[in-house]
Backbone bond lengths (Angstrom), bond angles and torsions (degrees), N, CA, C in turn:
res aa  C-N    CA-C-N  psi(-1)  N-CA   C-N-CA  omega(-1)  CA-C   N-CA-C  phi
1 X - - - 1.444 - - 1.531 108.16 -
2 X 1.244 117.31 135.87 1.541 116.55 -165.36 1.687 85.61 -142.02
3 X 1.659 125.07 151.06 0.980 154.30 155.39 1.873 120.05 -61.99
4 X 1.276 99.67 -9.25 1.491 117.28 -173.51 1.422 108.36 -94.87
5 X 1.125 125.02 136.94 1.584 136.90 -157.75 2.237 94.25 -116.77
6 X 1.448 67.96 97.67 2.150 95.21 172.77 1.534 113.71 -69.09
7 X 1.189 144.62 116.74 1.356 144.94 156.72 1.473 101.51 -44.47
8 X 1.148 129.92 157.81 1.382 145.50 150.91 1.761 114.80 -146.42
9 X 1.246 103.10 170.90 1.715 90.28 -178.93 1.871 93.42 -163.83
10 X 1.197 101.26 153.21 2.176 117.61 -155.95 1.108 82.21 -115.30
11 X 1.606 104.47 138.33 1.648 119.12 17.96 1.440 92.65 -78.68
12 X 1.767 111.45 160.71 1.931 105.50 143.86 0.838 109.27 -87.69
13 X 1.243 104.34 162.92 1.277 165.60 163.28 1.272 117.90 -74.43
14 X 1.445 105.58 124.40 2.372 93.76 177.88 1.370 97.67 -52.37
15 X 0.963 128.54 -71.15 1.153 129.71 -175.31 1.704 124.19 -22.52
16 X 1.573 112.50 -65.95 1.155 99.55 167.33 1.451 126.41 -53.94
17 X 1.165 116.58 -46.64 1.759 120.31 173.18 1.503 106.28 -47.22
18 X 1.263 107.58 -52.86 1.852 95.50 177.08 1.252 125.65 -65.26
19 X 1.569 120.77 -3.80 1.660 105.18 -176.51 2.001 97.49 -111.25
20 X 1.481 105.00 10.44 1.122 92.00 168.22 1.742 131.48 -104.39
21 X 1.111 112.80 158.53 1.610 98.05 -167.13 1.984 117.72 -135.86
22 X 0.762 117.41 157.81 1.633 115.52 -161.24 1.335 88.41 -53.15
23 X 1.230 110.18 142.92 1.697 125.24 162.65 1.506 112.37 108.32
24 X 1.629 107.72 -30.82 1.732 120.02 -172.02 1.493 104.09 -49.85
25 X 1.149 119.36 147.76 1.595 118.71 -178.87 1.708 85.17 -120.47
26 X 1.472 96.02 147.75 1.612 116.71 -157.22 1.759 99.98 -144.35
27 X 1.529 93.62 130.61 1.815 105.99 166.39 1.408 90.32 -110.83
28 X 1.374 114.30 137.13 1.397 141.10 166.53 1.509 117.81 -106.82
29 X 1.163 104.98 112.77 1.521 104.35 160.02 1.652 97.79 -104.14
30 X 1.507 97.55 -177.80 1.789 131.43 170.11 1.366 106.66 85.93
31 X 0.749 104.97 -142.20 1.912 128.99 -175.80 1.226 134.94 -37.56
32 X 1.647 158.99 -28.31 1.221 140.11 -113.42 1.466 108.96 -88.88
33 X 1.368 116.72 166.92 1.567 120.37 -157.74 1.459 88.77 -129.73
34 X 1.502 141.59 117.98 1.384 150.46 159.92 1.490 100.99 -65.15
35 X 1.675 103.21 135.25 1.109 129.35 -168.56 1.552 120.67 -148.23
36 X 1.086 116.95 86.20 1.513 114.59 168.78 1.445 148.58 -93.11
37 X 1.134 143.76 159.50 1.835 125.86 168.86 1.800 119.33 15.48
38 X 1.479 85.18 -86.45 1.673 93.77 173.37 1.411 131.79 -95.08
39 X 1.407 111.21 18.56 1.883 104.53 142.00 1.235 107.80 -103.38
40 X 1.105 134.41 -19.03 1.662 123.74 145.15 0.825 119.58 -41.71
41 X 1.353 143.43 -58.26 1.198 149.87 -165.38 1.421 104.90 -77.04
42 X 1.047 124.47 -26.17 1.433 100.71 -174.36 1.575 95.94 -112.07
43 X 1.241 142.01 1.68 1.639 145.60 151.18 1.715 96.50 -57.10
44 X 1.244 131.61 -67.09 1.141 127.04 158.43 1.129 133.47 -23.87
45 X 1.640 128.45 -47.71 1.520 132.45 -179.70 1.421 104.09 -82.12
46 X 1.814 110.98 -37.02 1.482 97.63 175.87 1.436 110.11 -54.73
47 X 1.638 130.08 -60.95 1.441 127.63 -159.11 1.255 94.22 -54.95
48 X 1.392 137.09 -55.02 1.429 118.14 -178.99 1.540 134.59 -37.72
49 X 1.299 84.22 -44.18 1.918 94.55 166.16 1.141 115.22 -72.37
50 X 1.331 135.41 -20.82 1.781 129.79 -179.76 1.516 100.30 90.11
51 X 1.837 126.12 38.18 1.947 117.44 -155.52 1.334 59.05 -111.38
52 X 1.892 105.79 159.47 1.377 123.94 161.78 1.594 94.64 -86.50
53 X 1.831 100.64 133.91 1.553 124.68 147.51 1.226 122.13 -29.82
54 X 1.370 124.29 134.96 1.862 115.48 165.36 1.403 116.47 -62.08
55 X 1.355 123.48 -14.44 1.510 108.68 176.64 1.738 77.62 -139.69
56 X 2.158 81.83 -170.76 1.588 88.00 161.11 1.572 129.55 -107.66
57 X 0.849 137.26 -178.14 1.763 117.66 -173.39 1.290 108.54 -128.58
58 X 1.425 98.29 -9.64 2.148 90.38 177.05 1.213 100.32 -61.60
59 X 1.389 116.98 128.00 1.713 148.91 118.36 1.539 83.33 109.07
60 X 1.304 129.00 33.08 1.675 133.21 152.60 1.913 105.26 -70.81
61 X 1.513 75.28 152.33 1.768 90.95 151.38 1.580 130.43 -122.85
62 X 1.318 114.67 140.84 1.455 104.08 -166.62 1.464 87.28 -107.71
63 X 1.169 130.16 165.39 1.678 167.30 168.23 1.288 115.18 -126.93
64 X 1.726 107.30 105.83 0.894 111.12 174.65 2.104 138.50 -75.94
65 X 1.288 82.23 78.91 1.853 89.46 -154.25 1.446 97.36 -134.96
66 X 1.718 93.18 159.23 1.557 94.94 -169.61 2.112 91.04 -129.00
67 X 1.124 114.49 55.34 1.500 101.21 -177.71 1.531 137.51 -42.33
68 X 1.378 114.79 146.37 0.874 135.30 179.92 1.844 129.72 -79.97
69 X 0.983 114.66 138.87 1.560 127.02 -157.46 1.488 94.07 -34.09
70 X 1.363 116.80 155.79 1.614 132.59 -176.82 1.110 108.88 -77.27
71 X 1.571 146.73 124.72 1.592 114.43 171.08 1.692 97.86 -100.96
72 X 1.473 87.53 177.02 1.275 95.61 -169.92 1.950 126.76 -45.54
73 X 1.707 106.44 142.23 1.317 84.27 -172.36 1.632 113.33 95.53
74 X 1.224 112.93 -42.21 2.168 111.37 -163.74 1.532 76.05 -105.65
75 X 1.762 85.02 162.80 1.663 101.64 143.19 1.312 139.66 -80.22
76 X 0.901 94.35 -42.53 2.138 112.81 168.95 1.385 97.89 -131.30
77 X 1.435 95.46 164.41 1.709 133.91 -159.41 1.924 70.81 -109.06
78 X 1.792 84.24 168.29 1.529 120.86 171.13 1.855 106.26 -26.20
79 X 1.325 122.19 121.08 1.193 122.93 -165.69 1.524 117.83 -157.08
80 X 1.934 93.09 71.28 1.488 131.33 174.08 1.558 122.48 -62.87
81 X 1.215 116.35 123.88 1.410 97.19 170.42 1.629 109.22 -85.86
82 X 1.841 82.17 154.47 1.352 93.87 173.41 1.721 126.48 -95.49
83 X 1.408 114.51 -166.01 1.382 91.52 -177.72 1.622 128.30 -101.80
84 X 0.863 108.32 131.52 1.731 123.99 -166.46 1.297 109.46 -37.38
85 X 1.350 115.00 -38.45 1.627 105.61 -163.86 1.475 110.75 -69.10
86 X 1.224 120.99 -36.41 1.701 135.41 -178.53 1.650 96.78 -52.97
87 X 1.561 119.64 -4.26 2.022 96.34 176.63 1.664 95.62 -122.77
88 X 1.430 115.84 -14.60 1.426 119.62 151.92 1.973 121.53 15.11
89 X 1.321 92.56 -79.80 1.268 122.08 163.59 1.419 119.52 -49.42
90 X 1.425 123.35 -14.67 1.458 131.44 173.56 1.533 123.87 -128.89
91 X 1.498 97.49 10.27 1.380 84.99 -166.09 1.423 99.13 -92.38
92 X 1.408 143.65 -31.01 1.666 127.61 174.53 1.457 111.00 -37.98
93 X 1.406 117.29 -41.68 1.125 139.62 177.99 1.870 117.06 -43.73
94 X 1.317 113.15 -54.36 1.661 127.93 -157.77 1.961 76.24 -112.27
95 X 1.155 132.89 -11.56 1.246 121.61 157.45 1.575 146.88 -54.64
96 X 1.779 91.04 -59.23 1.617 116.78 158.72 1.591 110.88 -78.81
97 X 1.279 118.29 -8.60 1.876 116.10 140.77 1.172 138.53 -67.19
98 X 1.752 107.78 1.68 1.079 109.35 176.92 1.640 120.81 117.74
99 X 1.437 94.64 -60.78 1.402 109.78 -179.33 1.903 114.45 0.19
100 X 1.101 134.10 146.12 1.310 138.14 151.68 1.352 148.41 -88.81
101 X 1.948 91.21 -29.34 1.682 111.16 -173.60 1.426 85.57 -174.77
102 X 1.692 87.26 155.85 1.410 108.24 -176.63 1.322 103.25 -137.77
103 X 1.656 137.32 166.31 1.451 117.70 -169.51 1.947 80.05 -159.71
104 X 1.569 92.04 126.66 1.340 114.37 -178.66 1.302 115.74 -139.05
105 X 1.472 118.58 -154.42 1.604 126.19 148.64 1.561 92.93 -147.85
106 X 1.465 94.32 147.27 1.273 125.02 152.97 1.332 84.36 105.17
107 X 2.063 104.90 166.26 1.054 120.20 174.58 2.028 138.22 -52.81
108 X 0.745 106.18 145.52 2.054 93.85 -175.92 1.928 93.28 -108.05
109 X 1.410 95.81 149.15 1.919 105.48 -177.89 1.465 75.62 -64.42
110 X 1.843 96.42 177.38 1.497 117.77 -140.29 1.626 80.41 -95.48
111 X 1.395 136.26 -21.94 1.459 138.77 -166.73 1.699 94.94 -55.05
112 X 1.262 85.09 -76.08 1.495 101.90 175.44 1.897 120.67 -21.58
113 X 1.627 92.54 -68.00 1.730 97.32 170.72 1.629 116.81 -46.32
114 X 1.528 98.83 -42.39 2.170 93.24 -163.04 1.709 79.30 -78.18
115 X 1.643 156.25 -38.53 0.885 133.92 -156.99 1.379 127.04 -57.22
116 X 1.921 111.69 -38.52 0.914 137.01 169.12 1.907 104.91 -42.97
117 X 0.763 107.75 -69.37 1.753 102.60 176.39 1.560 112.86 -44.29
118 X 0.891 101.12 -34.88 2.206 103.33 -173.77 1.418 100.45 -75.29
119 X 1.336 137.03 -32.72 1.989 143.38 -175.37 1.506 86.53 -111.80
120 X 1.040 134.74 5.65 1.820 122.21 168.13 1.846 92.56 42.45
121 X 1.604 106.02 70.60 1.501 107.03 171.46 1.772 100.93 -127.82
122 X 0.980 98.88 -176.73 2.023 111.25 176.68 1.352 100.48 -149.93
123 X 1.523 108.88 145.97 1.614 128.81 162.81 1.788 96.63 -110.69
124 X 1.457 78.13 127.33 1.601 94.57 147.71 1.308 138.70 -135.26
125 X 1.420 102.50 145.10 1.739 98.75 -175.65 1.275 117.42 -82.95
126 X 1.822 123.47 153.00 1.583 108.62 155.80 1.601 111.62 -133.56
127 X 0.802 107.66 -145.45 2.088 96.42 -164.05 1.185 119.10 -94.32
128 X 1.263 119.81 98.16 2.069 127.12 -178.21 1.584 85.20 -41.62
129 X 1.359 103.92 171.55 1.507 125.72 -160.11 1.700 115.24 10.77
130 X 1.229 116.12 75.84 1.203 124.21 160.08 1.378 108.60 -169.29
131 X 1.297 94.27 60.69 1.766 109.59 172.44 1.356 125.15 -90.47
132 X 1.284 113.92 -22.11 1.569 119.46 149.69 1.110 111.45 -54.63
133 X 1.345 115.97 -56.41 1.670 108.41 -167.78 1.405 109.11 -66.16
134 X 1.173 128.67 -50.33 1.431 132.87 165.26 1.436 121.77 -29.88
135 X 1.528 128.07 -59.68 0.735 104.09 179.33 1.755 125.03 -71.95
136 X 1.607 117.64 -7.89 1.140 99.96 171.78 1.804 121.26 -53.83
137 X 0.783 122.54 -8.43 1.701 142.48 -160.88 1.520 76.11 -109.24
138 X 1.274 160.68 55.64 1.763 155.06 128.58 0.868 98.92 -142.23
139 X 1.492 105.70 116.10 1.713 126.70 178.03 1.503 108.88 -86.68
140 X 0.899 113.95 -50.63 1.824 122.62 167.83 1.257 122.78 -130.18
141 X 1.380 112.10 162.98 1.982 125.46 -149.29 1.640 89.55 -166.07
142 X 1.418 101.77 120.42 1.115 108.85 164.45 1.745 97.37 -148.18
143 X 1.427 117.35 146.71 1.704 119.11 160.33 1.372 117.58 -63.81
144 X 1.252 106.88 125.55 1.303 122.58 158.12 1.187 158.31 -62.56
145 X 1.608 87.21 -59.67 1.248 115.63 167.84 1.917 131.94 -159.83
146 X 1.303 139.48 142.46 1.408 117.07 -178.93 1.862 107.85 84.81
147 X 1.087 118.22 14.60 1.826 128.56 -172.06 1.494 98.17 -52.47
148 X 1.194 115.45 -28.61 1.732 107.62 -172.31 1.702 98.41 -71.45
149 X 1.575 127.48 -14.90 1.298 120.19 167.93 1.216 113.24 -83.60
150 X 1.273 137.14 52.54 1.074 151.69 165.51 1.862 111.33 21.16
151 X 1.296 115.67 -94.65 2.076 111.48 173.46 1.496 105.12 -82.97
152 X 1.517 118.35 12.00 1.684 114.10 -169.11 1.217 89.94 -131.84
153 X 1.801 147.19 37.00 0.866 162.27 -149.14 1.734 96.61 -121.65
154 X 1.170 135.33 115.58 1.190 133.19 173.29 1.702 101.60 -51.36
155 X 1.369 114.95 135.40 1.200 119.64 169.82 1.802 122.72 -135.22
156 X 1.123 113.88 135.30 1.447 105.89 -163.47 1.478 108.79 -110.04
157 X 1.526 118.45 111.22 1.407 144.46 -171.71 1.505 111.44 -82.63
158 X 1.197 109.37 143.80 1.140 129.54 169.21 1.327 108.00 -125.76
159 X 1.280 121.55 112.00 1.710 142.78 -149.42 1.304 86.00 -125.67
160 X 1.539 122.29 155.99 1.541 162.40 136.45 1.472 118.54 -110.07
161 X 1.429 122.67 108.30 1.374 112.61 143.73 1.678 94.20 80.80
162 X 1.457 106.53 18.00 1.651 104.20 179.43 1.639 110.36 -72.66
163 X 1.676 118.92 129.41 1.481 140.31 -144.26 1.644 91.94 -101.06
164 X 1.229 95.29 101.36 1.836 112.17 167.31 1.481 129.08 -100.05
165 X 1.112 115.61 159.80 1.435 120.40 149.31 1.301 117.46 -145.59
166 X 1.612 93.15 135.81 2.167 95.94 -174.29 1.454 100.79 -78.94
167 X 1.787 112.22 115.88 1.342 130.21 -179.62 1.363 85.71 -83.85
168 X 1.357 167.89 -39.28 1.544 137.72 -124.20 1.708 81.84 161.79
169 X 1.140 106.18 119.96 1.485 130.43 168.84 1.256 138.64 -114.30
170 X 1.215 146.92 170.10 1.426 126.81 -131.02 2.136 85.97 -120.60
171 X 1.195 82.26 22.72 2.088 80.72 -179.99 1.807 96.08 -116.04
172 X 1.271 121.51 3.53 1.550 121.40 -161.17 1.190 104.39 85.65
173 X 1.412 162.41 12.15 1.603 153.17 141.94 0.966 122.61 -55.88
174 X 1.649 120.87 118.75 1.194 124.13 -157.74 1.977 120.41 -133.09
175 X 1.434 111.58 67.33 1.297 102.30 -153.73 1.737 117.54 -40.80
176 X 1.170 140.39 -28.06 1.149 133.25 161.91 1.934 107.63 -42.92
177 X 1.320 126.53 -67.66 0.845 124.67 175.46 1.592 125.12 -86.36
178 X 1.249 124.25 107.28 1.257 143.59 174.62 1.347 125.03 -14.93
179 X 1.911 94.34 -67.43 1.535 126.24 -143.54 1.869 70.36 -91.67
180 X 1.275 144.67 -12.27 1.559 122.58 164.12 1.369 120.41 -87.34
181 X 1.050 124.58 -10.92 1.713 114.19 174.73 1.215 112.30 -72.43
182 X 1.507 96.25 145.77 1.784 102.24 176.55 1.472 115.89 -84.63
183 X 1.029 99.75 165.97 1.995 100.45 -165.72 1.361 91.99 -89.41
């Protein structure tokens, strides 16, 4: 864990996910795809059915956020994450899709943490109520996918310099829990 703020840039890479570790503070550029409750949920009912996905999800990142209308001038409105545990229930799911990283707040059940090691993925957190500030860090917002869910509408970001921290890493490091980070 270092105090020093790492560039990274999407999709990952195993590689990048493996050299990172609970506590690392992370700038993100490229890609991320907003993902909430019910585009989980229904990414889920599709794989159950065998329907092809609107995109693909290997080595994406999802953001767990539901943004708010653009005002004039921005691309997206206020763009808070929400809290991680509410996709809990989906994440093995958007896992064996590939997924790489996910970016929330708050802690994930412990399933979730050891899963991350088996798909070599990472969660990271970034700061509840500072969704204004956040979105200054999204240069472009366009829908993706799911638009009839109106703020739960998959949306695909184009981030700069987006301000992380690896909550739970794909080695068992778990900044909520202490006694799991590696030395």
């Amino acid at each position: 864990m270092t105090g020093e703020w790492r560039n990274i840039e999407t999709p990952l890479t195993e590689e990048i996910v493996d050299s990172l570790a609970a506590g690392d503070h992370v700038l993100m550029s490229g890609t991320l795809y907003t993902a909430r409750d019910q585009a989980h949920r229904r990414i889920a009912e599709m794989t159950a059915r065998g329907e092809a996905l609107p995109f693909d999800l290997a080595g994406q990142v999802i953001y767990y956020t539901g943004p708010s209308p653009a005002p004039p001038g921005r691309p997206i409105g206020s763009a808070g994450p929400t809290t991680s545990s509410r996709m809990d229930p989906f994440t093995d799911v958007m896992l064996q899709l590939g997924i790489r990283g996910m970016i929330g707040k708050g802690r994930r059940v412990r399933y979730v943490r050891e899963i991350l090691s088996w798909y070599r993925a990472v969660y990271f957190a970034t700061y509840g109520g500072a969704g204004a500030y956040l979105a200054m860090r999204i240069r472009e917002a366009e829908v993706a996918a799911f638009e009839d869910l109106g703020p739960e509408a998959m949306y695909r970001l184009r981030v700069e310099e987006f301000p992380l921290i690896v909550a739970s890493d794909a080695h068992g490091g778990d900044l909520y829990e202490p006694d799991m980070q590696r030395p």
